[in-house]
ROBA-167514 format. One record per residue: residue number from 1; residue in one letter; x, y, z of N, C-alpha, C in turn. Coordinates in steps of 0.05 Angstrom, whole numbers, padded with zeros to 5 digits. Layout:
<torlums>
torlum pos: NUM code: A n.c1: X n.c2: Y n.c3: Z ca.c1: X ca.c2: Y ca.c3: Z c.c1: X c.c2: Y c.c3: Z
...
</torlums>
This chain:
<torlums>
torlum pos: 1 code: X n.c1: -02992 n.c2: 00582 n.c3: 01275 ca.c1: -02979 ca.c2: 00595 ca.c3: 01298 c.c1: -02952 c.c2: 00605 c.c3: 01289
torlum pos: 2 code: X n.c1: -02947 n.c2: 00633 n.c3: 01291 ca.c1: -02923 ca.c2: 00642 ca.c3: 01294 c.c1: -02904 c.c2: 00651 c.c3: 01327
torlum pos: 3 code: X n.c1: -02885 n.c2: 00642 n.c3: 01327 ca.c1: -02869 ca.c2: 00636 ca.c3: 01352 c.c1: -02839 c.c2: 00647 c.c3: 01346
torlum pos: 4 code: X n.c1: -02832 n.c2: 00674 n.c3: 01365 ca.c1: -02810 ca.c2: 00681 ca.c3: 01364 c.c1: -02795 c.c2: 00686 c.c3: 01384
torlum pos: 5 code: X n.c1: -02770 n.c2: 00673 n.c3: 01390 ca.c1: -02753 ca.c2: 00684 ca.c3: 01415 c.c1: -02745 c.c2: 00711 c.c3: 01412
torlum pos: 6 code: X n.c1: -02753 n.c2: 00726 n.c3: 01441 ca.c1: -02746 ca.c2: 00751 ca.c3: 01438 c.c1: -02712 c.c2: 00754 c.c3: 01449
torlum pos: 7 code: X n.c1: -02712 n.c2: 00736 n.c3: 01471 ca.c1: -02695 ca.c2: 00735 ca.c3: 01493 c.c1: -02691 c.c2: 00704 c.c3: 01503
torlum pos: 8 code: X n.c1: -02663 n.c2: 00696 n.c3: 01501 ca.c1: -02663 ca.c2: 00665 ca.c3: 01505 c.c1: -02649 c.c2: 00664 c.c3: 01532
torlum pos: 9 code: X n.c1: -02652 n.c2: 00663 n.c3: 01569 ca.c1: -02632 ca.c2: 00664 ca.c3: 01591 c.c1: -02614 c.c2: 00650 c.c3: 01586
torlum pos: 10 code: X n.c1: -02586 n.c2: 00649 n.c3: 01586 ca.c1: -02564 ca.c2: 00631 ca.c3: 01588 c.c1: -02570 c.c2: 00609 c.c3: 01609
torlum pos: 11 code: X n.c1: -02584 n.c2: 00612 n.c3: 01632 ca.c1: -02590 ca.c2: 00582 ca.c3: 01653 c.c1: -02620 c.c2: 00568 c.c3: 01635
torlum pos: 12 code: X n.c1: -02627 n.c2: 00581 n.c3: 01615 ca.c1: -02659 ca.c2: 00577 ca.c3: 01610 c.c1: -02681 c.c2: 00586 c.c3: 01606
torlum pos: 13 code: X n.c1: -02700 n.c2: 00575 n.c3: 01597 ca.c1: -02732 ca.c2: 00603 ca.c3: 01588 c.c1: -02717 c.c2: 00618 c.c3: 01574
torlum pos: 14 code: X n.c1: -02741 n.c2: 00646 n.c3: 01582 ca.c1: -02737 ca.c2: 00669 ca.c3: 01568 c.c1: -02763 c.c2: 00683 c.c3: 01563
torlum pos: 15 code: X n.c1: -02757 n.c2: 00704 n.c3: 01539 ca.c1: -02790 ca.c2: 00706 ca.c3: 01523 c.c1: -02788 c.c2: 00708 c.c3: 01499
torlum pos: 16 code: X n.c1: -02819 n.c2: 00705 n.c3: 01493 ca.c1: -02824 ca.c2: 00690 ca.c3: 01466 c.c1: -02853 c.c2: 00711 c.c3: 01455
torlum pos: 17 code: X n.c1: -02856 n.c2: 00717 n.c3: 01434 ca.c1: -02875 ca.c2: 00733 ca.c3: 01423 c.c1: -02886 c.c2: 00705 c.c3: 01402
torlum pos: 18 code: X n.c1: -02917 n.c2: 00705 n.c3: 01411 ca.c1: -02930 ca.c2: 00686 ca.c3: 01390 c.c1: -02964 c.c2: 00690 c.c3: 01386
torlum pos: 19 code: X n.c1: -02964 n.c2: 00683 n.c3: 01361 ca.c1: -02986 ca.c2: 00696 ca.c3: 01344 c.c1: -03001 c.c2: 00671 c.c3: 01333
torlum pos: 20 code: X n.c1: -03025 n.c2: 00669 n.c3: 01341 ca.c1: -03049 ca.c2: 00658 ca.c3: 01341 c.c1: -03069 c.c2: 00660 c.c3: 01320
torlum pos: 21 code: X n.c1: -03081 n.c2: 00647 n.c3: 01307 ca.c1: -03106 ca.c2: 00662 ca.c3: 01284 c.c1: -03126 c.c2: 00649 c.c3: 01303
torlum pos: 22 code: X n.c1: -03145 n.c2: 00656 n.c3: 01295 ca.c1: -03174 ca.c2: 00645 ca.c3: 01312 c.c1: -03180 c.c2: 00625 c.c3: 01311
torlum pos: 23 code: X n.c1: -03184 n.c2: 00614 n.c3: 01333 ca.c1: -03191 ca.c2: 00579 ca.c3: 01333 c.c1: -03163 c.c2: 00559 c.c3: 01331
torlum pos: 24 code: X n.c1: -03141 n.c2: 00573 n.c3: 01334 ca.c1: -03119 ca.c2: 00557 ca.c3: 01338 c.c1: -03119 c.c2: 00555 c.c3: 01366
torlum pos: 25 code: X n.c1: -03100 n.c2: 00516 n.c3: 01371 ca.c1: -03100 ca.c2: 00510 ca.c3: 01402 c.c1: -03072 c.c2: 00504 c.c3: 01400
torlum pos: 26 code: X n.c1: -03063 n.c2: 00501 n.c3: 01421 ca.c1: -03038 ca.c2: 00496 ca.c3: 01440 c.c1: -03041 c.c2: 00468 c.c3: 01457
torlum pos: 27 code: X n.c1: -03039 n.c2: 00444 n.c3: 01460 ca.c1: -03046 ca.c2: 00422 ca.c3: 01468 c.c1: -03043 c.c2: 00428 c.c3: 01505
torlum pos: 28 code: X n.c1: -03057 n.c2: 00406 n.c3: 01519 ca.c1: -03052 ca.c2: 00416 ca.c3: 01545 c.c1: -03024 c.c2: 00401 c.c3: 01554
torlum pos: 29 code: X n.c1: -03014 n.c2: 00425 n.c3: 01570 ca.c1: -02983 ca.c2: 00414 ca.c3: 01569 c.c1: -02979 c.c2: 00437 c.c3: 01600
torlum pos: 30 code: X n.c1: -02942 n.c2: 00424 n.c3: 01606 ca.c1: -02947 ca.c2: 00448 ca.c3: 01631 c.c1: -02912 c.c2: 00438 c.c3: 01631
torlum pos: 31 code: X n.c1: -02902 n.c2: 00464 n.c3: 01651 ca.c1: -02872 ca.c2: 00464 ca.c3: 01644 c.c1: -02856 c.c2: 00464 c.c3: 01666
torlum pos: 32 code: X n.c1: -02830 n.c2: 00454 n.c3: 01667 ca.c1: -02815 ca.c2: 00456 ca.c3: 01701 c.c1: -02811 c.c2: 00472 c.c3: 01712
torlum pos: 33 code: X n.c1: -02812 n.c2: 00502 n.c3: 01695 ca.c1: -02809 ca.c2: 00527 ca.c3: 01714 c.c1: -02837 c.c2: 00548 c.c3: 01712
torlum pos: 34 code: X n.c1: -02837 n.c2: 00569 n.c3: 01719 ca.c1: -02868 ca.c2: 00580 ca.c3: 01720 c.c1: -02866 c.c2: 00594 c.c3: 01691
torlum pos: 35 code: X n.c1: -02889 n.c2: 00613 n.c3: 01683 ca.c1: -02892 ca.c2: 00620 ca.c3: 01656 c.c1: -02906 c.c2: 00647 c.c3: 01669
torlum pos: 36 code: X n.c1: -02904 n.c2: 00665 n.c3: 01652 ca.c1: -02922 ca.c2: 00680 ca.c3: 01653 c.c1: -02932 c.c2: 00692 c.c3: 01624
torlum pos: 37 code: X n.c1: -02965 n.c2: 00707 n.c3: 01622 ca.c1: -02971 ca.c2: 00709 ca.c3: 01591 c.c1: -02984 c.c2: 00735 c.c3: 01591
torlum pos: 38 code: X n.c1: -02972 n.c2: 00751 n.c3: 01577 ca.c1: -02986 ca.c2: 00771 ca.c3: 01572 c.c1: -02999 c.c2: 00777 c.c3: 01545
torlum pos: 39 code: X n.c1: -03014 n.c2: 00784 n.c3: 01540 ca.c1: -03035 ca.c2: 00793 ca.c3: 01521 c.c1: -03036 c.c2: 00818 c.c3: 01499
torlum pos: 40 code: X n.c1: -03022 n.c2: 00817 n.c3: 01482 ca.c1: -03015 ca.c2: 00844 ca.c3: 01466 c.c1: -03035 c.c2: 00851 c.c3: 01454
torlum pos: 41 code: X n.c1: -03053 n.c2: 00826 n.c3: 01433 ca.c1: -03072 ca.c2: 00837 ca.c3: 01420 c.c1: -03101 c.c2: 00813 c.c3: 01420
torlum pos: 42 code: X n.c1: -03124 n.c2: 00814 n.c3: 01420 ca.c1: -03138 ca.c2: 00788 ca.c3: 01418 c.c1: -03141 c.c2: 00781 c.c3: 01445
torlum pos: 43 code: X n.c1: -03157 n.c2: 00755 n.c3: 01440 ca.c1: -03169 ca.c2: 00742 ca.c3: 01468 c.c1: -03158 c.c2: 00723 c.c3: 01468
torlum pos: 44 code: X n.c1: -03145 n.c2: 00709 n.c3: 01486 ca.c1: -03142 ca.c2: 00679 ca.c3: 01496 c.c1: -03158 c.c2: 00661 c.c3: 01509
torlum pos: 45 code: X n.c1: -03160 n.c2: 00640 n.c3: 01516 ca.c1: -03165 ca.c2: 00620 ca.c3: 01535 c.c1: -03143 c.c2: 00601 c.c3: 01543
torlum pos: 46 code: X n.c1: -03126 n.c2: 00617 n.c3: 01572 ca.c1: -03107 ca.c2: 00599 ca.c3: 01576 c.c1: -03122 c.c2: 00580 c.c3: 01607
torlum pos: 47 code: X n.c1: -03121 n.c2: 00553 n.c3: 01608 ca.c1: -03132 ca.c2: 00538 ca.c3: 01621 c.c1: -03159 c.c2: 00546 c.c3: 01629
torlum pos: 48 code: X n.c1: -03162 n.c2: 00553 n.c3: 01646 ca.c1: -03194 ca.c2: 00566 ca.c3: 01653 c.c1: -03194 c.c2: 00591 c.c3: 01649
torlum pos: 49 code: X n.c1: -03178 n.c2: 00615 n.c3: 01648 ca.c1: -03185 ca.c2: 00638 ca.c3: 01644 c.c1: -03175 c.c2: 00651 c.c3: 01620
torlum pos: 50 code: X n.c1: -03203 n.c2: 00665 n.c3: 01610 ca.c1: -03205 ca.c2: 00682 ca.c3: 01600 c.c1: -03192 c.c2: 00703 c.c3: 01592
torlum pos: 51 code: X n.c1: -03162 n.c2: 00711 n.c3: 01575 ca.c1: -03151 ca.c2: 00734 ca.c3: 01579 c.c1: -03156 c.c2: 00755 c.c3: 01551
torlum pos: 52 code: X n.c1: -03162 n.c2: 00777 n.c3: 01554 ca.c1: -03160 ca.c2: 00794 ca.c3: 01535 c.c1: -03144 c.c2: 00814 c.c3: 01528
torlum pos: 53 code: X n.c1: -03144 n.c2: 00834 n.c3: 01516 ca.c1: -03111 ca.c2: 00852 ca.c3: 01515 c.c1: -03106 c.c2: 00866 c.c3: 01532
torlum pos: 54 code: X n.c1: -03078 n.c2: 00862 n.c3: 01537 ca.c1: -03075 ca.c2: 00872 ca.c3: 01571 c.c1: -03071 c.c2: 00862 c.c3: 01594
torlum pos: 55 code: X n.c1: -03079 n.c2: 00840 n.c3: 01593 ca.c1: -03090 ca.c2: 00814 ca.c3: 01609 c.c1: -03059 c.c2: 00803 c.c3: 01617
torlum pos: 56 code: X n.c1: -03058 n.c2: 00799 n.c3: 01643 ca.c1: -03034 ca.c2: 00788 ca.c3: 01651 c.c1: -03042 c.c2: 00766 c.c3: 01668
torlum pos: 57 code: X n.c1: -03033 n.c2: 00736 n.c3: 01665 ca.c1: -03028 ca.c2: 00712 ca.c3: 01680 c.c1: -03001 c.c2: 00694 c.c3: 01684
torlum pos: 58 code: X n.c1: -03001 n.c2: 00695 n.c3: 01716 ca.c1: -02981 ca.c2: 00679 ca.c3: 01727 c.c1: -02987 c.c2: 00652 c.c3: 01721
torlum pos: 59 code: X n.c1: -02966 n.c2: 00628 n.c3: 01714 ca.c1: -02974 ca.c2: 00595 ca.c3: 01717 c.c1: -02951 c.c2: 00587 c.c3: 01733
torlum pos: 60 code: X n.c1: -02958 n.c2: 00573 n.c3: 01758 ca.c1: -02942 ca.c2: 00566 ca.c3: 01762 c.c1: -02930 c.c2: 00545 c.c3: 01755
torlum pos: 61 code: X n.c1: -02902 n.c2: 00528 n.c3: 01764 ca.c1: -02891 ca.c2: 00512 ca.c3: 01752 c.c1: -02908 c.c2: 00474 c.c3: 01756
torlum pos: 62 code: X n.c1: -02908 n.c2: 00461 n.c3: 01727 ca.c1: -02926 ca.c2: 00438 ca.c3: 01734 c.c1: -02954 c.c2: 00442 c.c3: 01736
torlum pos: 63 code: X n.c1: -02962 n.c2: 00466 n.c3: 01725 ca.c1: -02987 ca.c2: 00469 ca.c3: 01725 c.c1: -03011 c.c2: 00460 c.c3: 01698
torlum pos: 64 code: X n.c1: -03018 n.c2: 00442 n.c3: 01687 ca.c1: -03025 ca.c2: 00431 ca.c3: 01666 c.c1: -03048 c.c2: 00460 c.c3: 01658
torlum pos: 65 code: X n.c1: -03042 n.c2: 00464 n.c3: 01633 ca.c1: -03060 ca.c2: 00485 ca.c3: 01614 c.c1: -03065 c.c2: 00485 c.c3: 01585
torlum pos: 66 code: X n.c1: -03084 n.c2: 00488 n.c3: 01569 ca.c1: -03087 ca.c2: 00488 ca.c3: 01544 c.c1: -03086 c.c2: 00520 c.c3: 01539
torlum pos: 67 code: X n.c1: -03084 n.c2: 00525 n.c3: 01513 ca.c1: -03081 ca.c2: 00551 ca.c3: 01504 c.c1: -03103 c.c2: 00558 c.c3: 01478
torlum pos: 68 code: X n.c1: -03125 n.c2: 00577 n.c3: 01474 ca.c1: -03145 ca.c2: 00574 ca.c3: 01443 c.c1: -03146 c.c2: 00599 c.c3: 01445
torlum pos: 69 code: X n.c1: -03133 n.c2: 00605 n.c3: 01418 ca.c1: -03152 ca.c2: 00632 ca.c3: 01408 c.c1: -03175 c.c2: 00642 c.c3: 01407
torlum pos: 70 code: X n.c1: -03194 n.c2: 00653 n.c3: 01424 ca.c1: -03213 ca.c2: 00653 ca.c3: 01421 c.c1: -03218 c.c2: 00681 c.c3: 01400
torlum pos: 71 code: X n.c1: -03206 n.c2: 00696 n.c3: 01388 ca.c1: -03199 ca.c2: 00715 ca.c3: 01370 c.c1: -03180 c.c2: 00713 c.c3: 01362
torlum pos: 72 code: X n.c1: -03160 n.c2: 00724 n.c3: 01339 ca.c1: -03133 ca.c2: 00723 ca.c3: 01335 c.c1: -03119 c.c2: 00737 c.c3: 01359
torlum pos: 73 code: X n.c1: -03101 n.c2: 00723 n.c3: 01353 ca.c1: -03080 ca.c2: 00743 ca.c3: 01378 c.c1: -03054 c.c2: 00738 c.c3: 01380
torlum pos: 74 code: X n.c1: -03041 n.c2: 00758 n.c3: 01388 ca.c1: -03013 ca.c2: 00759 ca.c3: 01396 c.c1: -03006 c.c2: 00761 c.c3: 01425
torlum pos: 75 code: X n.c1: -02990 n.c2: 00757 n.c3: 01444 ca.c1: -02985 ca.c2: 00744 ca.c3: 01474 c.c1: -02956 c.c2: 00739 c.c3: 01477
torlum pos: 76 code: X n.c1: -02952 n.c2: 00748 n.c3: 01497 ca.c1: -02912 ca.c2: 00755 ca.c3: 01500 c.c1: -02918 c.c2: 00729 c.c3: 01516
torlum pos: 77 code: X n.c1: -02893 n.c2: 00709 n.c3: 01528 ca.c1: -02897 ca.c2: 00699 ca.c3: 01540 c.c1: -02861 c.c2: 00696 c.c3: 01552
torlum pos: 78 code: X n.c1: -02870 n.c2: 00688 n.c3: 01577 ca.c1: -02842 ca.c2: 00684 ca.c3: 01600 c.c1: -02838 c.c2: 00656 c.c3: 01615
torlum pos: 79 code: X n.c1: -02819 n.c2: 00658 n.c3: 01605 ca.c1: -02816 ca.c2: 00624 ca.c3: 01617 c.c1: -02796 c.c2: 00618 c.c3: 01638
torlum pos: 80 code: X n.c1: -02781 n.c2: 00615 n.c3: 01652 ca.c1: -02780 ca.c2: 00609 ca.c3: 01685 c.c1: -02751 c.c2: 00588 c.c3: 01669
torlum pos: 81 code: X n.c1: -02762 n.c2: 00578 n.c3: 01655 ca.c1: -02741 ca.c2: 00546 ca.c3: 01646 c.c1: -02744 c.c2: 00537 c.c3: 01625
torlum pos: 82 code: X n.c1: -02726 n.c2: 00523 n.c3: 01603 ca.c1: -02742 ca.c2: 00508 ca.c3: 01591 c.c1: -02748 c.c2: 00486 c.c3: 01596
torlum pos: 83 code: X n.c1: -02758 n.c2: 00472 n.c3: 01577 ca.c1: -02782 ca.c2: 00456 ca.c3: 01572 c.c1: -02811 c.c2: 00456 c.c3: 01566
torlum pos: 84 code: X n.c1: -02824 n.c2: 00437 n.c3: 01558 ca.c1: -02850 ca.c2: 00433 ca.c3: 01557 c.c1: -02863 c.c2: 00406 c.c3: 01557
torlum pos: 85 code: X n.c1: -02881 n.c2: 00389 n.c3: 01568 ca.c1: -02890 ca.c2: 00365 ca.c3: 01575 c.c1: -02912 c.c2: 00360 c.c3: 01564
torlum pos: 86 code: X n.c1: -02929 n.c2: 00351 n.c3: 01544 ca.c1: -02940 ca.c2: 00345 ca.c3: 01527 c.c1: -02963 c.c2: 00332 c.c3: 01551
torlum pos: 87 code: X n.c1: -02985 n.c2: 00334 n.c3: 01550 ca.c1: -02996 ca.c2: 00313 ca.c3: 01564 c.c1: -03023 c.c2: 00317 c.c3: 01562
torlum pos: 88 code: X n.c1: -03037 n.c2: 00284 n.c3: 01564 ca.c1: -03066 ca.c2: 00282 ca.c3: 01558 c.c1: -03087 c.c2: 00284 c.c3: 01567
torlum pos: 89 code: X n.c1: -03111 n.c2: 00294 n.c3: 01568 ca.c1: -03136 ca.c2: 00312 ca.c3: 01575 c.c1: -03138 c.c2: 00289 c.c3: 01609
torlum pos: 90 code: X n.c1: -03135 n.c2: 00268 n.c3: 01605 ca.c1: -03144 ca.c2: 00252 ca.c3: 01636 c.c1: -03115 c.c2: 00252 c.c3: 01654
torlum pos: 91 code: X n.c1: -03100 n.c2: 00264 n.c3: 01641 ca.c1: -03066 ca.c2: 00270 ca.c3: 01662 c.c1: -03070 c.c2: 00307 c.c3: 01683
torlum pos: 92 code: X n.c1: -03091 n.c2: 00315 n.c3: 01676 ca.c1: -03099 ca.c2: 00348 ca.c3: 01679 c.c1: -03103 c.c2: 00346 c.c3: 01706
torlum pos: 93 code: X n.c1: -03109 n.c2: 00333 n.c3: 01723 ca.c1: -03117 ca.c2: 00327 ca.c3: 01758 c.c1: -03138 c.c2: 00333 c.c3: 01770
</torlums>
């Protein structure tokens, strides 16, 4: 996985450009402010859906999600706040 800040907010978050090879995951995890992910190149699987290029998804905040390449890909992403909360497949609700 490659991971780059584009833009860091002085209160927090920001966005971040990150690059995926196929079959890489992102553990399920979820964050204190909302996220949003857009899709530059490749397919994702962010929590239940399906995104492909172009593909835009809101998460809101505290929302538990895993992330898999299901192709390579690249995906802008926006973050609300930082942080991130690590958490395990029976913490999901």
């Amino acid at each position: 996985m490659d991971f780059t800040w584009l833009r860091r907010n002085p209160d927090g978050g920001g966005s971040a450009l990150l690059k995926l090879a196929k079959g890489a995951k992102l553990p399920l995890h979820q964050h204190p402010g909302t996220e949003q992910v857009f899709v530059t190149a490749g397919r994702l699987k962010v929590g239940e859906h399906v995104l492909n290029k172009g593909d835009h998804l809101f998460i809101d905040a505290h929302v538990p999600h895993a992330v898999e390449a299901l192709q390579s890909a690249v995906y802008l992403t926006l973050s609300e706040s930082d942080g991130v909360e690590l958490m395990e497949p029976d913490q999901a609700g």
